[in-house]
N, C-alpha and C positions, 0 to 999 in steps of 0.2 A: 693308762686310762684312755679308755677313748668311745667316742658316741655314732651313732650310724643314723642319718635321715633318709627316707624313703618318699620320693614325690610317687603316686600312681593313681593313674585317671583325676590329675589337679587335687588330686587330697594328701594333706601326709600323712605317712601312717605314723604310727608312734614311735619319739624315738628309744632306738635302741644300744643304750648304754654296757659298758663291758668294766672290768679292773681285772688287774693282774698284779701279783707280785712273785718273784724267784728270789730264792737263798740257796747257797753254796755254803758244804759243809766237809769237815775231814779231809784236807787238804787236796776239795774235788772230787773227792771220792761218793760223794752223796749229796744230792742237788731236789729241791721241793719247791712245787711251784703251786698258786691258790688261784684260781681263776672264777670269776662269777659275772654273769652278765642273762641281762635280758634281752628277747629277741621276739620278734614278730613277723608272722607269713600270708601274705595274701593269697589266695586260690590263684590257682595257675589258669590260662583260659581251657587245658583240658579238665581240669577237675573243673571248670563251671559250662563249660558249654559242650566237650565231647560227646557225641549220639552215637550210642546210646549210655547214657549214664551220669552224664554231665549233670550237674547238680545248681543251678542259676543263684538256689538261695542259704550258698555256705558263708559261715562266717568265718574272717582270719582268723588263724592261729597267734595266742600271745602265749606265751613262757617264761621261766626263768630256769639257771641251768649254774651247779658249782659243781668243780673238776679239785681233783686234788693229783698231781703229775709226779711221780720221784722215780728217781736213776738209781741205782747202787754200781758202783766202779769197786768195789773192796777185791773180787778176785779178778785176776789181771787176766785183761782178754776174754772178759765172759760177765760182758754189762746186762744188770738185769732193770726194765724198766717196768712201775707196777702205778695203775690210774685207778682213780675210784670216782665218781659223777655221782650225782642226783639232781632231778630235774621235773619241774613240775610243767605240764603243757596244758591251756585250756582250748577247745573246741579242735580240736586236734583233726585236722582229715586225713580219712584213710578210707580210700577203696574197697570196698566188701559186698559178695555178693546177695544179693537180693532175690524176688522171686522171680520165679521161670530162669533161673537161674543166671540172670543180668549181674553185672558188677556196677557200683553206684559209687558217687563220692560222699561220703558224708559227713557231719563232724560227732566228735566224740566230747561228751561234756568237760569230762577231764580225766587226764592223764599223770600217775606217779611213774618217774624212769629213775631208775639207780643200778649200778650194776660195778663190775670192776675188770680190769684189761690189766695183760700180763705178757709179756715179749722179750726176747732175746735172742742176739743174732752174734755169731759169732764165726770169725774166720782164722783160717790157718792155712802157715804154707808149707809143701812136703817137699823138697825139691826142687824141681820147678811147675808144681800145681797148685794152684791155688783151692781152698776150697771154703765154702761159704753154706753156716746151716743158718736156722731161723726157726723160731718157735714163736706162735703168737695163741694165747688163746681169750674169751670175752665171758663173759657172766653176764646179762642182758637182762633184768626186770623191766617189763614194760605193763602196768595193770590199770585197769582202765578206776576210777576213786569216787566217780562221781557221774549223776548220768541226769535227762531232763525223763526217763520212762519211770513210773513206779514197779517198787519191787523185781528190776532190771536184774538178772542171773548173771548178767557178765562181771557186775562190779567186784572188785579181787579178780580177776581172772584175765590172764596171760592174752594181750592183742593177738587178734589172728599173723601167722604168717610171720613170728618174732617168737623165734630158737630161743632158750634160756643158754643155750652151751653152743658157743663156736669155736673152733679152732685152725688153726694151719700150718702146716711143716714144709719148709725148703728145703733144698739142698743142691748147691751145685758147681763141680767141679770144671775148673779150668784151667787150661795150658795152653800155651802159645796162644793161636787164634780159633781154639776147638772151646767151648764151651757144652757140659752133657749137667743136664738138670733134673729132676725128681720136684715133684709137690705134689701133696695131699690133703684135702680139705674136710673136715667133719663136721657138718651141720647138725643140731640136735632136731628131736621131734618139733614140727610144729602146728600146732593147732590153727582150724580149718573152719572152727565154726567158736563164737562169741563164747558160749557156753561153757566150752574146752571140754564139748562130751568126744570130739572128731580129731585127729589127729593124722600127718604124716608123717610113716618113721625116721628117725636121722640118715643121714648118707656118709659116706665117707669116696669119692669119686677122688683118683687119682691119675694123673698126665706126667709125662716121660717125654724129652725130647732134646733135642741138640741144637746147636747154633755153629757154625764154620765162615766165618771169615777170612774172605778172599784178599791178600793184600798186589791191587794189579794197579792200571793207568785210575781204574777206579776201584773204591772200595767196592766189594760184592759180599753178603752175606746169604748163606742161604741155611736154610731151618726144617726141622720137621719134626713132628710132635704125634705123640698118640695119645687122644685124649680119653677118660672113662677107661682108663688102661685095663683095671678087672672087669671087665664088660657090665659095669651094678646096672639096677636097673633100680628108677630112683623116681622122683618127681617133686619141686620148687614147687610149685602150684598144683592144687588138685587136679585132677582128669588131665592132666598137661603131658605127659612122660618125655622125660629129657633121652637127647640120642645115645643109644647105647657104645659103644666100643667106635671112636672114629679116628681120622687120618687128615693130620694138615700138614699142609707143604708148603713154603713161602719163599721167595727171592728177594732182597735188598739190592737196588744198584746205588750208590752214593757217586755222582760226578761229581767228583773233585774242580773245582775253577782255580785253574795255574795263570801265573801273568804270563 
């Protein structure tokens, strides 16, 4: 159990109270945990004053927010963990753009979130290589429930710029001090306008790269990665386009402090 106080600008905001409880079950082998707490957010000073768009007269975010967390150990070496949330937010801010096509902060009357998260990461050794996968993917409800407009189009419908389907895959093997990686990330569609008549399509961008560690008077690592490795051609944000097919190179020196 435990509670959060917030001084800002000599006022408090409300506090914000959490519980928790965890059980362990089957000899470890399955673990559950209930989490419930409320929370509240003051505007940032760029959501209230950034120009252009800054918004002077937003109201804080208040919420409440229940998790339900479980492990499964039952097959050995291949833990599966699976979450479920729900969480109701009111005045909710979120950047979105406006006319002449400005982005604005502003709040949303209220907000339903529930959704469910699913992971598992698992390693093996061949030899002498180690090698480490991961699998994560999200199920994201986020609909807007309540609005101050009459006969508002958005209410039911999917916040701009929030995927329903996210996922991720690693993989990455290692021996001695050579480290060689893979990850892939797939975004689903996400809608671009309140309405959810606009859309952009999901991506799947994927990076490849290595890491080698140097073992000398000092550690030395050095790396290099090829990002957007099918060269997609994608876009996060509307009219935005992310870099196509690129190349990073990095050096690590670590000095060592000996007596």
């Amino acid at each position: 159990i435990s509670f959060r106080q917030e001084l800002i600008n000599n006022k408090f905001a409300p506090i914000s109270p959490s519980i928790g409880i965890k059980k362990e079950f089957f000899n470890n082998n399955y673990s559950s945990s209930i989490n419930a707490s409320r929370s509240s957010r003051y505007p940032s000073l760029n959501d209230k004053y950034w120009f252009p768009g800054g918004n002077p007269n937003l109201l804080p975010e208040t919420g409440f927010e229940i998790e339900n967390n479980n492990s499964f150990n039952f097959i050995k070496k291949l833990p599966i963990n699976i979450s479920a949330y729900y969480g109701i937010t009111d005045n909710l801010i979120q950047w979105a753009p406006q006319a002449a096509g400005l982005w604005s902060a502003q709040n949303i009357k209220q907000v339903n979130r529930y959704g469910l998260e699913a992971s598992t990461k698992v390693y093996k050794k061949i030899n002498n290589c180690n090698i480490s996968v991961s699998i994560q993917y999200n199920y994201n409800i986020s609909r807007a429930s309540k609005s101050e407009l009459t006969n508002d189009a958005s209410i039911g419908k999917q916040l701009m710029y929030t995927p329903l389907h996210q996922a991720h895959f690693d993989i990455s093997i290692s021996r001695n001090n050579l480290c060689l990686y893979y990850n892939q990330t797939l975004t689903g569609r996400a809608y671009i306008d309140n309405n959810n008549n606009f859309y952009l399509p999901f991506y799947i961008p994927a990076d490849i790269g290595f890491d080698w560690k140097i073992k000398t008077i000092s550690d030395i690592t050095f790396g290099a990665r090829v990002n957007n490795l099918y060269n997609e051609n994608y876009q996060v944000i509307s009219y935005r386009p992310m870099p196509r097919i690129n190349f990073l190179f990095n050096l690590k020196i670590n000095i060592n402090k000996t007596k």
